[in-house]
C-alpha positions in Angstrom: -12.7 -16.5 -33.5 -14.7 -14.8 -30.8 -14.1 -13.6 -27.2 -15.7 -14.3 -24.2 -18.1 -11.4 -24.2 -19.3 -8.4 -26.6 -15.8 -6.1 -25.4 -13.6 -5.1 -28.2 -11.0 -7.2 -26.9 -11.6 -10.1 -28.8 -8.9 -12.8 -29.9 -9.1 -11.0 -33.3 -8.2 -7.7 -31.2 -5.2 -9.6 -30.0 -4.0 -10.4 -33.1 -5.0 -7.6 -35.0 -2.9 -5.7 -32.2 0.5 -7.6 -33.1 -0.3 -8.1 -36.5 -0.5 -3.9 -36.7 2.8 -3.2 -34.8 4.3 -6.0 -36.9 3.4 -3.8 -40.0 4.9 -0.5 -38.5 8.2 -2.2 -37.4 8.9 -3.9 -40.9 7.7 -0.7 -42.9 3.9 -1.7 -44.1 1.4 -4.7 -44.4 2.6 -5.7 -48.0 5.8 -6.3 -46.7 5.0 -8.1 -43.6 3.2 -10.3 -46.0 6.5 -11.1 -47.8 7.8 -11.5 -44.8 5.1 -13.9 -43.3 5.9 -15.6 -46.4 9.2 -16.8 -46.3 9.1 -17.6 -42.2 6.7 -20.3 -43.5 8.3 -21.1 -46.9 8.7 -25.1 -45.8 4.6 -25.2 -46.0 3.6 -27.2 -49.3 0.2 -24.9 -49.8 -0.5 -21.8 -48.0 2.6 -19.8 -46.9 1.0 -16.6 -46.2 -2.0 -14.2 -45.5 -3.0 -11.1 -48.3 -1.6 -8.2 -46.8 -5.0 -7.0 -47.0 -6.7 -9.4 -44.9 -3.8 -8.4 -42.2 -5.3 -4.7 -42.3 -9.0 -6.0 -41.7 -8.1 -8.1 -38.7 -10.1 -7.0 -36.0 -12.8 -4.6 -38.0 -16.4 -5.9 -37.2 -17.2 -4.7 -40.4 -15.0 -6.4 -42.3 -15.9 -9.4 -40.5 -12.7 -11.2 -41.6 -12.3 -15.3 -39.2 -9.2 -16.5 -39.0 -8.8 -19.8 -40.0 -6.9 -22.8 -38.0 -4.1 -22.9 -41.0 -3.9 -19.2 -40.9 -3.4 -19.1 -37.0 -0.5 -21.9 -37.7 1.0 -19.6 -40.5 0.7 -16.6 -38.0 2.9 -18.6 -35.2 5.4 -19.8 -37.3 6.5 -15.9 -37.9 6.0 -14.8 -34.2 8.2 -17.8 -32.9 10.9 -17.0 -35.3 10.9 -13.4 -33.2 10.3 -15.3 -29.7 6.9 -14.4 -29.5 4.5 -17.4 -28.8 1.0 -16.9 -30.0 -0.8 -19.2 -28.1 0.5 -17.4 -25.3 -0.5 -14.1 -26.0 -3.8 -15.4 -27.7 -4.9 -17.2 -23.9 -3.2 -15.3 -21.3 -5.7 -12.5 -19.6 -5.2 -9.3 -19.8 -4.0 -6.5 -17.3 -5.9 -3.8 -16.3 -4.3 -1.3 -18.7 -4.1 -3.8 -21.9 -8.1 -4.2 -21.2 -8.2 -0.3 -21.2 -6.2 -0.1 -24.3 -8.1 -2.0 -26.0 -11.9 -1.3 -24.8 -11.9 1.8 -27.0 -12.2 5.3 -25.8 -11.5 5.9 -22.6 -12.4 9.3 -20.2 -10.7 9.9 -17.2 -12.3 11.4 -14.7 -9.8 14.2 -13.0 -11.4 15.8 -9.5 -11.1 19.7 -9.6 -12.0 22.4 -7.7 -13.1 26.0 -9.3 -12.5 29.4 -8.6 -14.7 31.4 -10.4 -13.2 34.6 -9.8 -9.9 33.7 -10.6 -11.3 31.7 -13.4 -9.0 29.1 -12.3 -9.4 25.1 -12.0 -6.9 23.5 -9.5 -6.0 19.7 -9.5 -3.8 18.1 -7.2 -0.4 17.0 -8.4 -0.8 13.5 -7.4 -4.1 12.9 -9.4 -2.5 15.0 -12.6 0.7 12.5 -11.7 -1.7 9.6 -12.1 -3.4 10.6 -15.0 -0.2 10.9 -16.6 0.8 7.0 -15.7 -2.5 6.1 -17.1 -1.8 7.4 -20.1 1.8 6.4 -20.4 1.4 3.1 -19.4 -1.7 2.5 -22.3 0.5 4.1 -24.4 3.3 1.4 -23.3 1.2 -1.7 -23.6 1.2 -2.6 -27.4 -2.7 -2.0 -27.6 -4.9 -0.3 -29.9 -3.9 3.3 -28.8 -7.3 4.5 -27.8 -8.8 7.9 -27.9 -8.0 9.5 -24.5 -11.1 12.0 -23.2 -10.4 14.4 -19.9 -13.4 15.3 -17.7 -12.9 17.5 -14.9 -15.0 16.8 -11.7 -15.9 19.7 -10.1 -15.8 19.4 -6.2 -19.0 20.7 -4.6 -19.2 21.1 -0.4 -22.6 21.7 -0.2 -23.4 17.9 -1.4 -22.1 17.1 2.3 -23.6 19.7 4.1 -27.6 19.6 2.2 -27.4 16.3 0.6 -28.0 17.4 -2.5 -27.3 14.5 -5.3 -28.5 16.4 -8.3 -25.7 16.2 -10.3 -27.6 15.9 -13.9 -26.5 18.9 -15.3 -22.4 17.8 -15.2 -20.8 16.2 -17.7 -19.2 13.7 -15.7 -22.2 12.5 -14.1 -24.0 11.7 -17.9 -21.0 9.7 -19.1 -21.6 7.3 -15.9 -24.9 6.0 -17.4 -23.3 5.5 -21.0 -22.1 2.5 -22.3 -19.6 3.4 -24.9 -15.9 2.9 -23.8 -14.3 3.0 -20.8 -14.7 5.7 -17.8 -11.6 5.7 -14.9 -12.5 7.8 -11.8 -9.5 9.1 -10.3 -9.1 9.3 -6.3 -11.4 8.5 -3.6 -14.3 9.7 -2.7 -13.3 11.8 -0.4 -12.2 14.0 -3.3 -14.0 13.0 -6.4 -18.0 12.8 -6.6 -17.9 10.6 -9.7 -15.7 8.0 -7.4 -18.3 8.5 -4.8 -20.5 7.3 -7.3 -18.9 4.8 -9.7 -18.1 2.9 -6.6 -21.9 2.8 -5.7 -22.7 1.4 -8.5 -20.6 -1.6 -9.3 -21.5 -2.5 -5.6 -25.2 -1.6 -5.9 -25.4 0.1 -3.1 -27.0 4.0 -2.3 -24.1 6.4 -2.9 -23.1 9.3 0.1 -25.2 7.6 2.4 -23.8 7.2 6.5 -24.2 4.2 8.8 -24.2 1.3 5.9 -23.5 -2.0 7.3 -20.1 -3.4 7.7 -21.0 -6.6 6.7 -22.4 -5.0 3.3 -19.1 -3.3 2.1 -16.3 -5.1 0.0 -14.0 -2.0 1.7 -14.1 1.2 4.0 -12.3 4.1 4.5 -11.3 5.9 7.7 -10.4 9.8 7.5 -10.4 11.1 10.8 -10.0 15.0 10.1 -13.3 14.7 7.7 -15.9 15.8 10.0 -18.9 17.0 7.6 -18.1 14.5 4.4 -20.4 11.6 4.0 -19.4 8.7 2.1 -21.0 5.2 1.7 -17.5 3.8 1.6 -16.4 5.8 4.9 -16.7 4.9 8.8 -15.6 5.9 11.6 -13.1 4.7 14.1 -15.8 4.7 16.9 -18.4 2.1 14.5 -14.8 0.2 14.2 -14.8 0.0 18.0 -17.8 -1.3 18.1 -16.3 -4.6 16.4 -14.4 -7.6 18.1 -12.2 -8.0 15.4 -11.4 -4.5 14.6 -10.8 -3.3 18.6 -7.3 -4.6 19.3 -5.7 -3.9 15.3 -6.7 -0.1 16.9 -4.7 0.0 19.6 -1.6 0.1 17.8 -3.2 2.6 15.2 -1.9 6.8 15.3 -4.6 9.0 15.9 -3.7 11.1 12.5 -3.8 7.9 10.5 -5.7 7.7 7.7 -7.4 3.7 7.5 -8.6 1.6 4.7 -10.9 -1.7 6.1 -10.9 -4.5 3.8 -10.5 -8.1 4.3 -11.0 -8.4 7.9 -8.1 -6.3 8.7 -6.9 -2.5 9.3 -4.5 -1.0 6.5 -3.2 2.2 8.0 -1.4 4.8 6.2 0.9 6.6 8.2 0.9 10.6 7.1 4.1 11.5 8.2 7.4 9.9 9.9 11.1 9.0 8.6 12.8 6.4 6.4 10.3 4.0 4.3 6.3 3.8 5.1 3.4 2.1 3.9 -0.2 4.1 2.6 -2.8 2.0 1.4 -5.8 2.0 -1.6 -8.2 0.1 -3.6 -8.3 -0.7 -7.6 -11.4 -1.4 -9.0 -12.4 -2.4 -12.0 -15.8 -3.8 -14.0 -16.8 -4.7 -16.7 -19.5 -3.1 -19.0 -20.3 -4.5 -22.3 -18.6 -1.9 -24.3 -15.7 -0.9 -21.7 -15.0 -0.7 -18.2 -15.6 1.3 -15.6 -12.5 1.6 -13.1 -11.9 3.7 -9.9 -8.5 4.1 -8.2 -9.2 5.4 -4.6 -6.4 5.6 -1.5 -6.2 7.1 1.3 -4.2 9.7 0.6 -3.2 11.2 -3.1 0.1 9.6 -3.3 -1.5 5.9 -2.4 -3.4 6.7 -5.1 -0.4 7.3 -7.5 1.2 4.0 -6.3 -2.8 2.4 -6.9 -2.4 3.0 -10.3 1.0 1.7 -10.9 -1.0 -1.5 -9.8 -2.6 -1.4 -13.1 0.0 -2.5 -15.1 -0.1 -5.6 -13.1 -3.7 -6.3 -12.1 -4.6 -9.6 -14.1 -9.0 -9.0 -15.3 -11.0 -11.9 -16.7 -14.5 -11.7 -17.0 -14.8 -15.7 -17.2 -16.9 -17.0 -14.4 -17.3 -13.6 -13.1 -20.8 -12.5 -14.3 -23.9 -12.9 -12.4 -27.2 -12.7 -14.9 -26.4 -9.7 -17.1 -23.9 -8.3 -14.5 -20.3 -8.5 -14.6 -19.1 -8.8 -10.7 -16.2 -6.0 -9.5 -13.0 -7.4 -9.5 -10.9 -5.1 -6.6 -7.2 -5.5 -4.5 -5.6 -4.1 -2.3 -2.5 -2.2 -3.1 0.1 -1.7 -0.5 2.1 1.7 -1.7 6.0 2.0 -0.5 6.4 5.8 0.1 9.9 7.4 0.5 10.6 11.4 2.4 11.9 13.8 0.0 13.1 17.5 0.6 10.6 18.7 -1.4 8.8 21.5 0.7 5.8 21.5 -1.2 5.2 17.5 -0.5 8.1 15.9 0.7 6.5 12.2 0.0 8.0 9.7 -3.1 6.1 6.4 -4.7 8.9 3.9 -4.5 7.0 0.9 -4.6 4.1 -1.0 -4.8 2.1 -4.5 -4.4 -0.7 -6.3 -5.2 -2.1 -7.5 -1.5 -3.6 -11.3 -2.1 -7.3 -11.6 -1.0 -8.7 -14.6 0.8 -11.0 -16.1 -1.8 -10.8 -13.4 -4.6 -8.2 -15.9 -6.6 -10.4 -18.5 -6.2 -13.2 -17.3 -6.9 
């Protein structure tokens, strides 16, 4: 059986996936043969599948089909455990089965150095999401991939001389390869690779100021960021400058931080009592041998509640290629944030939801 495109997974992935955690719940693949077996004992011919040929599902180089009978054989055991196969076999995947399953994936961590020290800082929130990443994968019944950190070393002077010349950084390489997945923590406003991952599912000139409106699936609006430059930023004065956008900012804080997308003004609210709302973007594309994802908010704890989103965030790539090219699929994610007394950051993910998009579901 084959998938719809060159990705690992595959239908055989699928089942190779249950067949393999099937094997480690009953004890090994010899006995889940036995076991196969006697779920389908009724059958007049074939009953079973050589515990062998469960190992090699899902190898290329073994290059074992499954067979119609076989698939039948295979249901009758799942159903007897209230599994349906069919079920698993058409339904799309969520963002973090597609991860599990794409082989390895690198995660992209912004950082910032101090040499003297020899010292890296993160911020908590992006360490906080790396670890749901990783938890969640590790939660989805996938393949278990290999998990690769990159740090991303922030760099001012990129802002202030326009220098792009990032050839000489790891990170920077693994953007042009295809081999496994690559997921960009943060926005751009903190992470380079972001910066750049999102230019390039959107085809569009990264760190660049002035692009049109009309020509960006999102923007960003950070007030307090004077000398950054992002092709995914504005400001609120080019907002004023739009019908639609001028009376959404009257009701708008001044210390707000904004995200633009669908016609409308997201603003996430820095500070205040009782429950609030901060706002980011999920991205995901395609490649042929992984995807490329970026979770971006507005602040670092919208982007913690962005990537809860993944476990949720429903990917195809049916009807969503154009040529060679597998279009972005992106949402909104609306991030419930609770005050806590802790002094360091007193702010708590308590929630989160997918934000519909006028034509995205029908697309």
């Amino acid at each position: 059986m084959s998938g719809t495109s060159q990705m690992s997974f595959s239908a055989n992935d699928k089942i190779s996936t249950m067949i393999d955690m099937e094997a480690r719940r009953v004890g090994s693949y010899t006995e889940l043969e036995k076991k196969i077996a006697e779920a389908n004992s009724h059958r007049p011919k074939k009953k079973t599948i050589n515990h062998q040929k469960l190992r090699g599902i899902g190898d290329p180089a073994k290059n074992n089909s499954i067979y119609f009978d076989e698939l039948e054989i295979l249901d009758t055991y799942f159903r007897m455990h209230g599994i349906s196969l069919a079920k698993e076999l058409f339904q799309p995947p969520t963002l973090i089965e597609a991860l599990g399953n794409s082989g390895p994936v690198t995660f992209l961590i912004p950082s910032r150095n101090r040499e003297y020290e020899m010292r890296v800082d993160m911020s908590e929130w992006d360490v906080k999401a790396l670890a749901e990443f990783t938890y969640s994968i590790g939660q989805s019944g996938t393949r278990q991939p290999k998990i690769n950190i990159q740090e991303v070393p922030f760099r001012p002077e990129v802002f202030e001389k326009g220098d792009l010349d990032f050839k000489q950084e790891e990170w920077f390489r693994l953007l042009d390869e295809d081999y496994g997945s690559i997921v960009s923590i943060s926005s751009p406003r903190a992470s380079h690779s972001s910066e750049l991952m999102l230019a390039k599912m959107f085809e569009l000139e990264p760190m660049t100021t002035g692009v049109d409106l009309a020509e960006l699936p999102f923007a960003f609006v950070w007030p307090s960021e004077k000398a950054f430059r992002s092709s995914f930023s504005v400001s609120i004065e080019r907002l004023e400058q739009e019908q639609k956008y001028r009376q959404q900012l009257s009701s708008v804080r001044d210390d707000s931080y904004l995200l633009v997308a669908n016609g409308r003004i997201y603003e996430s609210q820095r500070t205040g009592q009782g429950l609030r709302h901060e706002y980011g973007v999920l991205v995901a594309q395609f490649q042929q041998n992984g995807l490329l994802v970026c979770t971006a908010g507005c602040t670092g704890s919208a982007g913690l509640g962005v990537v809860q989103a993944a476990r949720e965030l429903i990917v195809s790539t049916r009807e969503r290629r154009s040529g060679q090219r597998f279009e972005p699929i992106w949402a909104v994610v609306e991030v419930e944030i609770q005050p806590t007394r802790n002094a360091a950051d007193p702010r708590e993910v308590v929630g989160h939801r997918i934000l519909p998009r006028l034509g995205f579901d029908e697309a």
